[in-house]
SEGULUM-106348 format. One record per residue (C-alpha): residue number from 1; residue in three letters; x, y, z. Coordinates in pm, 1 decimal, padded with zeros to 6 digits. Layout:
<atoms>
<num: NUM&residuo: ALA&east: X&north: Y&up: Z>
...
</atoms>
This chain:
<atoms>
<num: 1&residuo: UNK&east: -01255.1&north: -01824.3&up: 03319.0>
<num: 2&residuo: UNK&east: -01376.8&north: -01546.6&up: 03043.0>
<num: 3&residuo: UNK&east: -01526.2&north: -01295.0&up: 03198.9>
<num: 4&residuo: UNK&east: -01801.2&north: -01029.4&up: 02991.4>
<num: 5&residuo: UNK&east: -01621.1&north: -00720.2&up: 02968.3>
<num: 6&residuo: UNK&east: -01918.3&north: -00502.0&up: 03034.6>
<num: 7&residuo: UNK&east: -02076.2&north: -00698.0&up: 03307.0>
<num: 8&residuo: UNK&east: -01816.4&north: -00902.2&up: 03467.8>
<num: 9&residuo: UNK&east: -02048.5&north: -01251.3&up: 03464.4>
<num: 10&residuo: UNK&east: -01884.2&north: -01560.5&up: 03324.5>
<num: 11&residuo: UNK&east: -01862.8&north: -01658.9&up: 02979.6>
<num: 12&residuo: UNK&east: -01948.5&north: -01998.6&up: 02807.9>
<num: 13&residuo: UNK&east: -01621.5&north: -02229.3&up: 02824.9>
<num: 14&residuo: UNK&east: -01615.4&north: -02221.0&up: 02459.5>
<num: 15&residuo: UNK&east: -01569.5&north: -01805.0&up: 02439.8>
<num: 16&residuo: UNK&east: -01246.9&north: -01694.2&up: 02285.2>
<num: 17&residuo: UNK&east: -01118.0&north: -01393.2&up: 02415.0>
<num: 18&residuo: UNK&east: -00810.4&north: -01192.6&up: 02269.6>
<num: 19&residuo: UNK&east: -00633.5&north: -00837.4&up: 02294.9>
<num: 20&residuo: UNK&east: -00648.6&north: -00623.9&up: 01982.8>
<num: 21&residuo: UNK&east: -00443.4&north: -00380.2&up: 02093.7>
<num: 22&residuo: UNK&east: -00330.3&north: -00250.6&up: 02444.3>
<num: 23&residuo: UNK&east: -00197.4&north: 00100.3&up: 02499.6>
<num: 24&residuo: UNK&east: -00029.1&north: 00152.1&up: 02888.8>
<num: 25&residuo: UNK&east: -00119.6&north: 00547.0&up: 02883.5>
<num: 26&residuo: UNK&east: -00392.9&north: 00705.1&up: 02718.4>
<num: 27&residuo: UNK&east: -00533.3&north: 01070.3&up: 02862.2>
<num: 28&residuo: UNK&east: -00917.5&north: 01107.5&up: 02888.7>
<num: 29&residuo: UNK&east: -01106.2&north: 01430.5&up: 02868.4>
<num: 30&residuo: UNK&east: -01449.5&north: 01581.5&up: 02928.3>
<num: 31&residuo: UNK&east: -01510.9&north: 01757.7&up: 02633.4>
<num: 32&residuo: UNK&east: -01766.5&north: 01973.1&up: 02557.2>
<num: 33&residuo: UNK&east: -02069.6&north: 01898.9&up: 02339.9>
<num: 34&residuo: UNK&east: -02075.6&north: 01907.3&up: 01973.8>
<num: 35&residuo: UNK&east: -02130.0&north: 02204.1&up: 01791.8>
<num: 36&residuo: UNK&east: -02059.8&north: 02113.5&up: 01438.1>
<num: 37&residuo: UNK&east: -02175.7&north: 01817.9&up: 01213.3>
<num: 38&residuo: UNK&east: -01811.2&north: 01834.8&up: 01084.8>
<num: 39&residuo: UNK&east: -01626.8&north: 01650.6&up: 01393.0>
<num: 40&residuo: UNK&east: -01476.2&north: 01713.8&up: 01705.6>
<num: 41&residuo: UNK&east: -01180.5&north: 01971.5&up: 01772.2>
<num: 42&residuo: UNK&east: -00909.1&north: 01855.3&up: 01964.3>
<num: 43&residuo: UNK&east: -00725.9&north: 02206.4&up: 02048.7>
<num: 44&residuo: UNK&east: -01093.7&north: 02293.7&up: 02242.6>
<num: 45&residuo: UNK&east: -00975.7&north: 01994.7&up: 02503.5>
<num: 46&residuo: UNK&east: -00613.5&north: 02026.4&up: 02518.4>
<num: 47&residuo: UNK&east: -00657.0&north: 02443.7&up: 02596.8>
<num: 48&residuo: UNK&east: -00810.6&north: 02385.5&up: 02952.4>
<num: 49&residuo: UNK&east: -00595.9&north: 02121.7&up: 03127.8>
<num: 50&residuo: UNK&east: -00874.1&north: 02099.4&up: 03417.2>
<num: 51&residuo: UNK&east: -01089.0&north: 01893.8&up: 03116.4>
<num: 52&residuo: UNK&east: -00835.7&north: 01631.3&up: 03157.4>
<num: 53&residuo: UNK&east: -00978.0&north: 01393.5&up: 03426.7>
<num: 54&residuo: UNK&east: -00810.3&north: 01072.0&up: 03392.3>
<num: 55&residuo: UNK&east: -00468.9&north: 00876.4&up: 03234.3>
<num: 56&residuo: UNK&east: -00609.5&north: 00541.9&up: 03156.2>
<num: 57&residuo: UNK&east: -00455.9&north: 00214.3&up: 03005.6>
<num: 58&residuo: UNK&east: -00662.4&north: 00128.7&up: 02675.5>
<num: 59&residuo: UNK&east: -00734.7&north: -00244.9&up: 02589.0>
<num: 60&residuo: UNK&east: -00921.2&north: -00330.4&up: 02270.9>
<num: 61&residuo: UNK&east: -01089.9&north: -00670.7&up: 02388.1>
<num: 62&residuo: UNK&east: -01245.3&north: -00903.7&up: 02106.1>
<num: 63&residuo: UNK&east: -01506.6&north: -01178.7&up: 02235.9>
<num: 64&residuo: UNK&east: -01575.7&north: -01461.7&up: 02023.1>
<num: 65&residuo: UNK&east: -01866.7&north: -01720.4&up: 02131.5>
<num: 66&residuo: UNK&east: -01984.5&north: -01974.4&up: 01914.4>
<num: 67&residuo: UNK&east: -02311.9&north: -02082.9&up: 01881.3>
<num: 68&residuo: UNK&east: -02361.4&north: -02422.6&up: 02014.3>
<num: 69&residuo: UNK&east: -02563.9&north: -02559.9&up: 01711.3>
<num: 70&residuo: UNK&east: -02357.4&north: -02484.7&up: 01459.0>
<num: 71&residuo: UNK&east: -02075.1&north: -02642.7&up: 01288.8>
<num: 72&residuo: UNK&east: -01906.1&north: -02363.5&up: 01121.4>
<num: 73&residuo: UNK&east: -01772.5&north: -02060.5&up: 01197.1>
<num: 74&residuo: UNK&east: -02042.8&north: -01821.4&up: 01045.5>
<num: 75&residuo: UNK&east: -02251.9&north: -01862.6&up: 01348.9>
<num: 76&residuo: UNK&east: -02014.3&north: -01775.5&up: 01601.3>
<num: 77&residuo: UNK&east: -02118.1&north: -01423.4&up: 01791.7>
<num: 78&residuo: UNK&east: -01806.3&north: -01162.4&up: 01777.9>
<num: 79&residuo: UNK&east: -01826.2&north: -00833.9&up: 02036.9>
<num: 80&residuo: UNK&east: -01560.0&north: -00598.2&up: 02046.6>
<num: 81&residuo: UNK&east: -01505.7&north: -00359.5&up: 02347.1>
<num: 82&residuo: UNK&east: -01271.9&north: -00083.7&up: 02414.0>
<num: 83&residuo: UNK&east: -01165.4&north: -00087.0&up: 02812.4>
<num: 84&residuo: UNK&east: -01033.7&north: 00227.6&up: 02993.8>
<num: 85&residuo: UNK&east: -00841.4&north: 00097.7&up: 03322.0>
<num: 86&residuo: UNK&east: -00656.9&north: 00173.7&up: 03610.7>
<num: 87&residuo: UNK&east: -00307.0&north: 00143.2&up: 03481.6>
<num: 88&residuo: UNK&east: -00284.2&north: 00014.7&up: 03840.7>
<num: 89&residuo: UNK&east: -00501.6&north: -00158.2&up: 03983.7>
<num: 90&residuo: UNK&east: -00671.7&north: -00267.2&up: 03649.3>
<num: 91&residuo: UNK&east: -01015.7&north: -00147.5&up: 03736.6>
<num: 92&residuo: UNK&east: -01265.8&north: -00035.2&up: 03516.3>
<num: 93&residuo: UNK&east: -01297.1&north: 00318.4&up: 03442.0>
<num: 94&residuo: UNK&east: -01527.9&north: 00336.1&up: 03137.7>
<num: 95&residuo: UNK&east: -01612.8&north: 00092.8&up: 02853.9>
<num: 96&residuo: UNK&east: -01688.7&north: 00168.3&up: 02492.3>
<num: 97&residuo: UNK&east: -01876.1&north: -00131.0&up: 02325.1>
<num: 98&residuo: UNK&east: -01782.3&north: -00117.4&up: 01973.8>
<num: 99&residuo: UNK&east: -02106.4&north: -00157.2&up: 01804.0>
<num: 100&residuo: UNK&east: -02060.2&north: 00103.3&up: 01523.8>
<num: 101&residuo: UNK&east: -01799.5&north: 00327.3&up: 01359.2>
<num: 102&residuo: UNK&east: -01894.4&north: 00631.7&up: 01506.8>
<num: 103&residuo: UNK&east: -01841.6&north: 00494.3&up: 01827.3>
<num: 104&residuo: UNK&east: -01488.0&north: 00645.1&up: 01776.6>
<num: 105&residuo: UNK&east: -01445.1&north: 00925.4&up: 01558.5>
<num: 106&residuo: UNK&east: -01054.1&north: 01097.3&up: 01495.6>
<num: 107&residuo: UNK&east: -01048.6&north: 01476.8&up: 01610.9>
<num: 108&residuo: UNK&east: -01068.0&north: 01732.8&up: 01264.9>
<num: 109&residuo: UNK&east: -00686.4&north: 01901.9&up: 01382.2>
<num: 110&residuo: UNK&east: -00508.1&north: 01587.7&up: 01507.8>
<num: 111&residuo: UNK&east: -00364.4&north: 01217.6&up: 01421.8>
<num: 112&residuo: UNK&east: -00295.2&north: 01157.6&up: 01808.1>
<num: 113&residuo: UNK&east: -00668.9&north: 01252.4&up: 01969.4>
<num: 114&residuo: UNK&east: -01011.1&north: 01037.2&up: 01939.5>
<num: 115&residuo: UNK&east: -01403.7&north: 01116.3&up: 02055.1>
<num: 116&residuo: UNK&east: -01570.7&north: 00765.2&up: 02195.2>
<num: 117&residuo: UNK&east: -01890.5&north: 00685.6&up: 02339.7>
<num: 118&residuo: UNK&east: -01862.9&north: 00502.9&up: 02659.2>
<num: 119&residuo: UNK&east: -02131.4&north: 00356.6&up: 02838.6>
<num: 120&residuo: UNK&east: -02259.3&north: 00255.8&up: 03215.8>
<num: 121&residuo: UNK&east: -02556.6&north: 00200.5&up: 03400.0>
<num: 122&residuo: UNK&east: -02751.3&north: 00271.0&up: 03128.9>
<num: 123&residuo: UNK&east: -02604.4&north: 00629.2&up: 02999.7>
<num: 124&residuo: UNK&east: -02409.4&north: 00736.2&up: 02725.6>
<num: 125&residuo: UNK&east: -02139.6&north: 01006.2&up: 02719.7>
<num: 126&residuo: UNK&east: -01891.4&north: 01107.7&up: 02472.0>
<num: 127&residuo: UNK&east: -01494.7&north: 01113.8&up: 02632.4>
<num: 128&residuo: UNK&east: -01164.4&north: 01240.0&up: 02460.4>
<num: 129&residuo: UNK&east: -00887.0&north: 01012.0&up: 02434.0>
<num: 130&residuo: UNK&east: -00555.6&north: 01129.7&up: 02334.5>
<num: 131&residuo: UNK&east: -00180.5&north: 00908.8&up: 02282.6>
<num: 132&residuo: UNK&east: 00136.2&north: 01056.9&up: 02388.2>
<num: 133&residuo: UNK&east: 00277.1&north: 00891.6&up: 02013.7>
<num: 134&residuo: UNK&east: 00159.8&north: 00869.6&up: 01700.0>
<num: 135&residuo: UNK&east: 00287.3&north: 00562.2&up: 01649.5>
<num: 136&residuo: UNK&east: 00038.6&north: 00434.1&up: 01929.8>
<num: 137&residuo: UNK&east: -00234.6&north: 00615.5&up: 01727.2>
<num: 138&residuo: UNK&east: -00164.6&north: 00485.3&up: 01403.6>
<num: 139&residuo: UNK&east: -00134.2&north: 00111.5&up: 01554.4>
<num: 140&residuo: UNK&east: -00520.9&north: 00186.0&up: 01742.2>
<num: 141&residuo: UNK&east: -00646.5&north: 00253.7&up: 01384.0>
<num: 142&residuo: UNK&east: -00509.9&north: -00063.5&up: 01208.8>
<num: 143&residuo: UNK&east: -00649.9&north: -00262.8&up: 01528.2>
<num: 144&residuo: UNK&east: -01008.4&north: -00072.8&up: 01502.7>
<num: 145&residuo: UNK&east: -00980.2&north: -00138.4&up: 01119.5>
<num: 146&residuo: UNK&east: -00907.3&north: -00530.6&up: 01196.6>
<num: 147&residuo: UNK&east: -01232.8&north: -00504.7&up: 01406.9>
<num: 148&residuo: UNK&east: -01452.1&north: -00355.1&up: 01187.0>
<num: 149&residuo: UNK&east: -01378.4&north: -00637.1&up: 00956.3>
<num: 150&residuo: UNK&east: -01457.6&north: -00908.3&up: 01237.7>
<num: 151&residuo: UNK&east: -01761.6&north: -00752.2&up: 01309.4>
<num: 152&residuo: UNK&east: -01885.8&north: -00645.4&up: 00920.8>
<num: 153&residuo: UNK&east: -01833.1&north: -00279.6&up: 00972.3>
<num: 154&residuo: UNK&east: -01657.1&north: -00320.4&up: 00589.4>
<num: 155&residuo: UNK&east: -01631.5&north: -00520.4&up: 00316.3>
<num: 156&residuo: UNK&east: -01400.9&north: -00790.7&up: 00260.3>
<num: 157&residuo: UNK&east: -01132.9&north: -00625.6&up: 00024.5>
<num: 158&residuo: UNK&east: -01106.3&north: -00995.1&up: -00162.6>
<num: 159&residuo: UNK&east: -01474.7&north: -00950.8&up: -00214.8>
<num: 160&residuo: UNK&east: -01596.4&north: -00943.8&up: -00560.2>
<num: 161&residuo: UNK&east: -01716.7&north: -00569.3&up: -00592.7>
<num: 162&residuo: UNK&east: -01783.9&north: -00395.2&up: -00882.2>
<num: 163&residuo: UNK&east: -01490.3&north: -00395.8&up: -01084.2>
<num: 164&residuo: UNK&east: -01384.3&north: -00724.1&up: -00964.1>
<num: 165&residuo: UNK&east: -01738.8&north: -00843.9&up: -01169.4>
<num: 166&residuo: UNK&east: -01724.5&north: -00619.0&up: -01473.3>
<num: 167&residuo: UNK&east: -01354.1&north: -00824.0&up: -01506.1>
<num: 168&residuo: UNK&east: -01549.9&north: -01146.4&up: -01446.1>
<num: 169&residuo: UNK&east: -01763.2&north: -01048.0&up: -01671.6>
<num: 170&residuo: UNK&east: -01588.7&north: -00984.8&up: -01958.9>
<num: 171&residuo: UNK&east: -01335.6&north: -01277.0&up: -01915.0>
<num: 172&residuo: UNK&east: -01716.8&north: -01493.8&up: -01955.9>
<num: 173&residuo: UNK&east: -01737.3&north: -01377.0&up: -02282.5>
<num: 174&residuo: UNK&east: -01623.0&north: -01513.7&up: -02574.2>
<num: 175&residuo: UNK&east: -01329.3&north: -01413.7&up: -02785.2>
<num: 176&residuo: UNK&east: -01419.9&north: -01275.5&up: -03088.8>
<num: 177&residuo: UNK&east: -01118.8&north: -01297.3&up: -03391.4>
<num: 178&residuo: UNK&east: -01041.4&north: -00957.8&up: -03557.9>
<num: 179&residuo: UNK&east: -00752.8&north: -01088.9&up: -03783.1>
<num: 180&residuo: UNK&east: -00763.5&north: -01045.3&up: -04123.4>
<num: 181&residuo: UNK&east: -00870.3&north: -01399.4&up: -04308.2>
<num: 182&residuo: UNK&east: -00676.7&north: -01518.1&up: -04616.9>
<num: 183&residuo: UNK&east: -00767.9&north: -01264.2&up: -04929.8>
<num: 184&residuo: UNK&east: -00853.7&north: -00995.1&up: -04688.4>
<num: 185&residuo: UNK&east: -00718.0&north: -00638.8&up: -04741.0>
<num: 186&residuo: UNK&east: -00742.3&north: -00326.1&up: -04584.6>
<num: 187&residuo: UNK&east: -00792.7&north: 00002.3&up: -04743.5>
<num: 188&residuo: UNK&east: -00625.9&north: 00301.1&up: -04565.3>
<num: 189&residuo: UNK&east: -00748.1&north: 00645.9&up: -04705.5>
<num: 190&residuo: UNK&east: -00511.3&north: 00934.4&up: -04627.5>
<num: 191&residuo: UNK&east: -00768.8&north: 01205.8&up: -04661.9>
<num: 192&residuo: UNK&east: -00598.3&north: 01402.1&up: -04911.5>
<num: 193&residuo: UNK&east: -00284.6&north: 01440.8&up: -04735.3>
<num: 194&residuo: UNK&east: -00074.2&north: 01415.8&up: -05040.1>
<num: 195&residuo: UNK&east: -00277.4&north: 01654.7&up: -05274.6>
<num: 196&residuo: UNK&east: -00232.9&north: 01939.0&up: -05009.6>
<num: 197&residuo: UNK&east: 00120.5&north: 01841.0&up: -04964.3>
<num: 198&residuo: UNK&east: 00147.3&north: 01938.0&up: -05320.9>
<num: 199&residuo: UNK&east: -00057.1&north: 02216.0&up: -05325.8>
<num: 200&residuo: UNK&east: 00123.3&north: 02361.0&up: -05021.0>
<num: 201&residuo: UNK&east: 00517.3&north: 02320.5&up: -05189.9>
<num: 202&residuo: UNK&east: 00323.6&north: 02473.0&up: -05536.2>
<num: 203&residuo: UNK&east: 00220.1&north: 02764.1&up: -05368.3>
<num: 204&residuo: UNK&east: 00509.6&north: 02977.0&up: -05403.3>
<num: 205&residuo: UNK&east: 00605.6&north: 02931.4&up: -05779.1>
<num: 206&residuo: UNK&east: 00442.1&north: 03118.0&up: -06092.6>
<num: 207&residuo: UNK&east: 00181.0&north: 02934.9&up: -06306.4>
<num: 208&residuo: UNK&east: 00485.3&north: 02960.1&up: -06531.0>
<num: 209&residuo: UNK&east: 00718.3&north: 02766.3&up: -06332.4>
<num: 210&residuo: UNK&east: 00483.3&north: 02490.8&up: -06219.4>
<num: 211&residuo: UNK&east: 00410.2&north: 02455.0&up: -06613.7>
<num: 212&residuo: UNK&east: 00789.4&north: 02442.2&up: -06680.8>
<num: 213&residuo: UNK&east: 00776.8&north: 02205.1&up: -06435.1>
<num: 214&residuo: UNK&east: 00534.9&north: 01955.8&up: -06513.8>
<num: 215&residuo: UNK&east: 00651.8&north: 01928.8&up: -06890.4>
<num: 216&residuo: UNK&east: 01002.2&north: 01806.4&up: -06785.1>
<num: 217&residuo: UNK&east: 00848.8&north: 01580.8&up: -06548.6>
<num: 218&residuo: UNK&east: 00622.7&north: 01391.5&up: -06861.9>
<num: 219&residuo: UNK&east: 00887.0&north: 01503.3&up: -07132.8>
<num: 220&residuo: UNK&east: 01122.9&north: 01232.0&up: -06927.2>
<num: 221&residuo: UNK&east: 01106.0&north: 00873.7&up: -07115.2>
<num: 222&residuo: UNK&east: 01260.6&north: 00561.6&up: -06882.5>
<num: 223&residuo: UNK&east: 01612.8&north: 00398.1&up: -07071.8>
<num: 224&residuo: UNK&east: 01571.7&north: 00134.5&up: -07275.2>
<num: 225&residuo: UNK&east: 01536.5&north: -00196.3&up: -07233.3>
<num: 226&residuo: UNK&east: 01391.7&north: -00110.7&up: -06877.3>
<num: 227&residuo: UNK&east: 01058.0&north: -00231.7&up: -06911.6>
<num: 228&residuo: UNK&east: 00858.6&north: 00071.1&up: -06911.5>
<num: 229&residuo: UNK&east: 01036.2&north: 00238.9&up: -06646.2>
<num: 230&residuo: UNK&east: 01115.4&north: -00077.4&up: -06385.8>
<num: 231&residuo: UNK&east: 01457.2&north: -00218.0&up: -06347.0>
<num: 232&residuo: UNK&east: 01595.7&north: -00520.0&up: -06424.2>
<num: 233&residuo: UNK&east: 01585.9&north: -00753.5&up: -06067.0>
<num: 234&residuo: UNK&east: 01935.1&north: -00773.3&up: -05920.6>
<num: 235&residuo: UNK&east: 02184.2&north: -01095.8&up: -05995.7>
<num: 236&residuo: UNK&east: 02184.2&north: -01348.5&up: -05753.9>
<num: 237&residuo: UNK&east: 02477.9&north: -01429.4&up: -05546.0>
<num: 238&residuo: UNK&east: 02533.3&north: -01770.5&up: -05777.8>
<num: 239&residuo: UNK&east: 02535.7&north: -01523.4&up: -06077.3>
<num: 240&residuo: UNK&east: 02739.9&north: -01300.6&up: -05948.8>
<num: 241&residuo: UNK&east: 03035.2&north: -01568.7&up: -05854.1>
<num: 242&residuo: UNK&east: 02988.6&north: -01707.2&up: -06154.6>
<num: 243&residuo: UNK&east: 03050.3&north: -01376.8&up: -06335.0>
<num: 244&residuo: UNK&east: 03379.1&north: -01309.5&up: -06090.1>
<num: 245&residuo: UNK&east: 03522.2&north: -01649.8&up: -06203.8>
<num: 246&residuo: UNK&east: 03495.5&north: -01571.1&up: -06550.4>
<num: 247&residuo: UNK&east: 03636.3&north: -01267.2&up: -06552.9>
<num: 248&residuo: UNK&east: 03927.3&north: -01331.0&up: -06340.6>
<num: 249&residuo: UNK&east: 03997.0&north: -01642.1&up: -06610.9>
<num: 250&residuo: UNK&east: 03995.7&north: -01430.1&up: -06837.4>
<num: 251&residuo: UNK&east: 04226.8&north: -01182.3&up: -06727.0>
<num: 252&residuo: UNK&east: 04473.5&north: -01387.9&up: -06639.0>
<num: 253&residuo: UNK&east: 04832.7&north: -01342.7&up: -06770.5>
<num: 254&residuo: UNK&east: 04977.1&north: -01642.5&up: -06946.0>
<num: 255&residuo: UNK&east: 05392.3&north: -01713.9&up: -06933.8>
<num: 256&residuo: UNK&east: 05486.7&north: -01505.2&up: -07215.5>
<num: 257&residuo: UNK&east: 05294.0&north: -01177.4&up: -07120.7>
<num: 258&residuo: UNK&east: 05527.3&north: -01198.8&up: -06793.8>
<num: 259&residuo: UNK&east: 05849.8&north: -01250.5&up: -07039.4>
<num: 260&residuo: UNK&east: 05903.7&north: -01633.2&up: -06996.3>
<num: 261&residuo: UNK&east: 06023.5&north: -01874.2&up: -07256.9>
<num: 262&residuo: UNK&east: 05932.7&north: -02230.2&up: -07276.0>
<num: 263&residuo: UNK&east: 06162.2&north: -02310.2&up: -07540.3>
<num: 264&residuo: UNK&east: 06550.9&north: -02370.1&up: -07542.1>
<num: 265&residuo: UNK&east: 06608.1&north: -02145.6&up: -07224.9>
<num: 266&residuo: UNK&east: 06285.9&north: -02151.0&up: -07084.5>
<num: 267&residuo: UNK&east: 06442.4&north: -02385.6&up: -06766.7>
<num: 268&residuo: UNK&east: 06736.8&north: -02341.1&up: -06610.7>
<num: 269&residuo: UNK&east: 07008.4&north: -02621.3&up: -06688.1>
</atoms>
């Protein structure tokens, strides 16, 4: 039978209980009290080995107990306690009812060493906790990050938040069409780019020279028969067969231009 973590009385038959997370060694300290709104200090522990006063095996227990009336489960009642034990015997040292974040708080200087808040008999007090590993460290945060979630410490991250509704938002609204409708144009204006292109090359030449210039440019006439200065389109491919055939017809020698008679010796007998 499930037994209450903190008290030791019996559970309802329908409580769930399950490990989080379960550490073999853990070191505990008495630390001293906080001087700094910052955090605690791990090296101010670890310096005088007479604060450490006990090596510990750490449990993370989660209690589920659903409510009796209620037929999802929304309603069910979820605790989460973290057990310091006699690696052992399995007794009790000192329980830390996870009830808020701060309950355990990382030390400022290391990865491997944690302030909690235990409680008993009514009192509070603030104990060091230190792993041997970081690996055991880094697995205690994803298990306290697990419980914060179980007990709505944090948000779901497939919540809608804000960005997640701005998106909805926008994917609400219509479409609106920006393409251009038949007869449409669009005018493009360069800002001048091409008169101080000009100006810029000019620059550097005489007012005679840019005169000289600009009278050869008009004094040049297109060729005749081009239109006013367009060419003629190019012959299509039919055209230009055509044109091929023609000339190789032709151009083609007949008998006698090659010295060949058709008359009395034009075959051999």
């Amino acid at each position: 039978m499930n037994t209450d973590p903190l008290t030791g009385e019996p559970l309802p038959p329908t409580a769930i209980q399950r490990i989080l997370y379960l550490a073999p060694k853990v070191h505990v300290y008495q630390i001293p009290p906080l001087t700094s709104t910052k955090g605690y200090q791990a090296s101010s522990w670890t310096a005088d080995p007479k604060r450490q006063i006990f090596t510990a095996r750490l449990r993370i227990l989660e209690t589920s107990i659903p409510s009796p009336t209620a037929t999802d489960d929304s309603a069910e009642k979820v605790s989460t306690t973290l057990l310091l034990e006699d690696p052992s015997s399995g007794q009790l040292f000192a329980a830390a009812p996870y009830t808020a974040p701060n309950v355990v708080e990382q030390a400022l200087d290391s990865s491997r060493f944690f302030a909690i808040t235990v409680v008993g008999e009514g009192r509070k007090a603030v104990l060091g906790m230190g792993f041997e590993e970081r690996t055991e460290a880094f697995d205690f945060n994803i298990a306290l990050q697990d419980a914060r979630r179980a007990l709505g410490f944090e948000a779901n991250p497939n919540a809608a938040g804000p960005g997640r509704k701005a998106a909805a938002k926008s994917a609400d609204e219509p479409k609106r069409d920006f393409s251009l409708k038949e007869g449409q144009t669009i005018s493009i204006n360069l800002g001048g780019l091409k008169g101080r292109r000009e100006r810029r090359e000019g620059d550097n030449k005489s007012p005679e020279e840019q005169k000289s210039e600009q009278d050869a440019l008009f004094s040049i006439k297109p060729p005749p028969g081009s239109g006013g200065g367009f060419l003629p389109p190019p012959p299509n491919a039919k055209s230009v067969k055509e044109e091929r055939r023609r000339s190789r017809q032709s151009f083609e020698p007949k008998p006698e231009d090659l010295g060949f008679d058709d008359g009395e010796f034009g075959e051999f007998q």
